[in-house]
C-alpha positions as CSV (number, residue, x, y, z in Angstrom):
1,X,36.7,-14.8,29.9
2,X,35.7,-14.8,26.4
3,X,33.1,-17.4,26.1
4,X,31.7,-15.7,28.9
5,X,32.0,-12.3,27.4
6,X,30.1,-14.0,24.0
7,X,27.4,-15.7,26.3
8,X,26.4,-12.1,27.2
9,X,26.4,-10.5,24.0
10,X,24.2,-13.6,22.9
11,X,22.0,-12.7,25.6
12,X,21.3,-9.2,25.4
13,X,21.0,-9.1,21.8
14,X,18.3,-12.1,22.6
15,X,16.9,-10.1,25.0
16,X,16.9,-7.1,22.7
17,X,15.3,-8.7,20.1
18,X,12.5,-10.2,22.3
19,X,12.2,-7.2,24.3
20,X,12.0,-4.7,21.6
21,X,11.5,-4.3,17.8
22,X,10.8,-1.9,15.2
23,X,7.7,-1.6,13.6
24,X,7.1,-4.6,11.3
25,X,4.3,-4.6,9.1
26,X,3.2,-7.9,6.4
27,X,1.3,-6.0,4.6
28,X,3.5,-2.6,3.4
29,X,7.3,-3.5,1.6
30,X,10.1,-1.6,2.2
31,X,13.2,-0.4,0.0
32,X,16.2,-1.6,2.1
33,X,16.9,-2.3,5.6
34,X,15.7,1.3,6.6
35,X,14.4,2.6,3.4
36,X,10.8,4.1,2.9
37,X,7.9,2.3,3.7
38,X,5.1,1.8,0.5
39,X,3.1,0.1,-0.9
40,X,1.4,-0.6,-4.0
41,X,-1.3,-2.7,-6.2
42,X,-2.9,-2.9,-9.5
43,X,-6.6,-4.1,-9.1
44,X,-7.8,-5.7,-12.3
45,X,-11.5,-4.6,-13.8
46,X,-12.2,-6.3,-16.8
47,X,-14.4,-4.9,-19.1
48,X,-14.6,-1.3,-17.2
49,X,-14.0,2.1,-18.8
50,X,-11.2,4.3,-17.4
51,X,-14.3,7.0,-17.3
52,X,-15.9,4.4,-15.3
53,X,-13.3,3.5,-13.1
54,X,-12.4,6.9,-12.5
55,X,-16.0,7.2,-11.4
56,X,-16.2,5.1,-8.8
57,X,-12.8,5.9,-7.5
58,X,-13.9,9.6,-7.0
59,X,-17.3,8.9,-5.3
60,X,-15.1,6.4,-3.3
61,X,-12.3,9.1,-2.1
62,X,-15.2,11.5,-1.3
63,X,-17.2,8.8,0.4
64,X,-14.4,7.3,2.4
65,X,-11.4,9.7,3.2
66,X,-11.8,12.3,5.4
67,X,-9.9,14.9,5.8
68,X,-10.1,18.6,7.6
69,X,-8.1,20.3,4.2
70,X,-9.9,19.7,0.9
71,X,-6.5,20.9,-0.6
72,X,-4.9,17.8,0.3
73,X,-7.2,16.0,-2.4
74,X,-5.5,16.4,-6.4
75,X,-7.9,15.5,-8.9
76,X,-7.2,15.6,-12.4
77,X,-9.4,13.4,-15.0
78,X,-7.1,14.2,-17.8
79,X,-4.6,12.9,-16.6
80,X,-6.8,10.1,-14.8
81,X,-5.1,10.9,-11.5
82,X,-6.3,11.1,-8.0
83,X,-4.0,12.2,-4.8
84,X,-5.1,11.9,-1.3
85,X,-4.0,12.0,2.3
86,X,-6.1,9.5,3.8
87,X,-5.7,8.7,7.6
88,X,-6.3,5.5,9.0
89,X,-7.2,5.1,13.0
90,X,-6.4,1.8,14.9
91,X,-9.4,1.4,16.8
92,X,-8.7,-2.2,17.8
93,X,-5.2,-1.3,19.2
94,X,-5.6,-1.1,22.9
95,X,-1.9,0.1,24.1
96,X,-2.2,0.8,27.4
97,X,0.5,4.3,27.0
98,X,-0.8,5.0,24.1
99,X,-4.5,6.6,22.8
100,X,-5.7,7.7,19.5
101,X,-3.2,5.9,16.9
102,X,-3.2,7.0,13.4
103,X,-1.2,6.5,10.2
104,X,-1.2,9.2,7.5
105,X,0.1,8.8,4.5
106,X,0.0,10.0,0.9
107,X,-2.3,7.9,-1.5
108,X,-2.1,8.1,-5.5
109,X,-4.8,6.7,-7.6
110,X,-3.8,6.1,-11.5
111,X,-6.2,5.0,-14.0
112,X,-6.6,2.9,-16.9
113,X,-9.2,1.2,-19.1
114,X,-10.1,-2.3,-17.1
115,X,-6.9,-1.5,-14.0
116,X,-6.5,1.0,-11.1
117,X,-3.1,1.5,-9.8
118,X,-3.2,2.2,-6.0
119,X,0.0,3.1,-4.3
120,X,0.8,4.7,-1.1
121,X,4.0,6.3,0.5
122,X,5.1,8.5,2.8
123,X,3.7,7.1,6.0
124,X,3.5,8.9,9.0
125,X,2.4,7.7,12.7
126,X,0.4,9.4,15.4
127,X,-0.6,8.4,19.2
128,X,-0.7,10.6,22.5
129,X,0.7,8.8,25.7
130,X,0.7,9.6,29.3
131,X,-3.3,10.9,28.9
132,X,-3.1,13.0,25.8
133,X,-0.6,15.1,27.1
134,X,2.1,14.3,24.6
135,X,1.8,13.4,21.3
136,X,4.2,11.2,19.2
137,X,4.5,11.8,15.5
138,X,7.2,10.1,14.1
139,X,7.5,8.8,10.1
140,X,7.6,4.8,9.6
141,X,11.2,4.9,9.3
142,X,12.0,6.4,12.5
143,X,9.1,4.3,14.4
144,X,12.0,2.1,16.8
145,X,12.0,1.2,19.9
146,X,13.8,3.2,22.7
147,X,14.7,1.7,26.5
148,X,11.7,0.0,27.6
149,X,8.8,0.1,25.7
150,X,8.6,-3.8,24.7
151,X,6.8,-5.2,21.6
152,X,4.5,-2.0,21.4
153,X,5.7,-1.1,18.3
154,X,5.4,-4.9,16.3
155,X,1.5,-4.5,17.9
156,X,1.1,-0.9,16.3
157,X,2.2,-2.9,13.1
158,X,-0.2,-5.7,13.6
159,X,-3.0,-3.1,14.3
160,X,-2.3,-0.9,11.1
161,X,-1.9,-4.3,9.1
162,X,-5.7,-5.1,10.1
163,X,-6.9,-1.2,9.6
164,X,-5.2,-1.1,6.8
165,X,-6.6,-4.2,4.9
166,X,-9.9,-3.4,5.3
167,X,-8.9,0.1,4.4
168,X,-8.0,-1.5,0.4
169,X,-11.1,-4.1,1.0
170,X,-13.1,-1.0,0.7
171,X,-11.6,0.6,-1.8
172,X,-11.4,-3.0,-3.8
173,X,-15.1,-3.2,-3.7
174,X,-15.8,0.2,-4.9
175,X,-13.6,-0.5,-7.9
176,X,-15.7,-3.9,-9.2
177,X,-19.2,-2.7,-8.1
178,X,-21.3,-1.5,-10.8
179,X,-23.7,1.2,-8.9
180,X,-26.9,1.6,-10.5
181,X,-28.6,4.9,-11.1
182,X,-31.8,4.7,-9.7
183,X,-34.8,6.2,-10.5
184,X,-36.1,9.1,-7.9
């Protein structure tokens, strides 16, 4: 009775763990087994101003992060600072209960002669199932699976990683590309 007893545990928690999942993401780290998601990089410039840098990283926040409150943007070239609340969409993510995924998430920008510090916390998702009619907004740490809903959120994961890097590709380039001024 007990080896059969442990057979089934073995089997459900198999089956639980190929069934369902939490959000898993390669690209974000995490403090802990259930801490707070974040994430964060220093891009190297060499030979670039922090005037400069700081530059290119406004026209890049303005350029490339929309969002419907200008409030949500702190900008402060004395203190070579720039907070934002970007939102990234998953366009490639084609869940068939779910429709327009986002993440939010709070974005700091710190800047130095030849380095940018880029880090990111505080991420939030957002998707509407069952037509649009309800919406799920849940922070990364509470994105787990419940009863029946299979591997969706490991794909949400693989579809924010991909959004996500080309997200920092972006903002990468902006930071090493020298933009002339030209003449008009």
């Amino acid at each position: 009775m007990k080896n059969i007893l442990l057979v089934l545990v073995a089997l459900v928690a198999s089956f639980s763990n190929s069934f369902c999942g939490e959000f898993r993401s390669a690209v974000l780290t995490r403090e802990g087994e259930h801490g707070p998601w974040h994430y964060e990089k220093v891009i190297d410039v060499p030979g670039t101003s922090k005037e400069e840098l700081y530059r290119r990283m406004k026209l890049w926040v303005v350029g490339n992060i929309k969002t419907t409150d200008l409030n949500n943007t702190f900008d402060d070239k004395s203190m070579d600072l720039i907070i934002s609340t970007p939102t990234i969409a998953f366009p490639d993510l084609k869940w068939k209960s779910l429709a327009d995924q986002t993440m939010s998430f709070k974005m700091q920008i710190e800047i130095k002669d030849n380095k940018i510090r880029v880090g990111m916390n505080g991420f939030v998702y957002s998707g509407y199932k069952n037509g649009g009619s309800v919406q799920i907004l849940k922070p990364l740490e509470d994105l787990a699976l419940a009863g029946n809903s299979g591997g969706q959120y490991k794909q949400i994961g693989e579809g924010f990683d991909n959004s996500f890097l080309g997200f920092m590709e972006t903002l990468e380039k902006a930071a090493k590309t020298e933009k002339k001024s030209s003449e008009w």
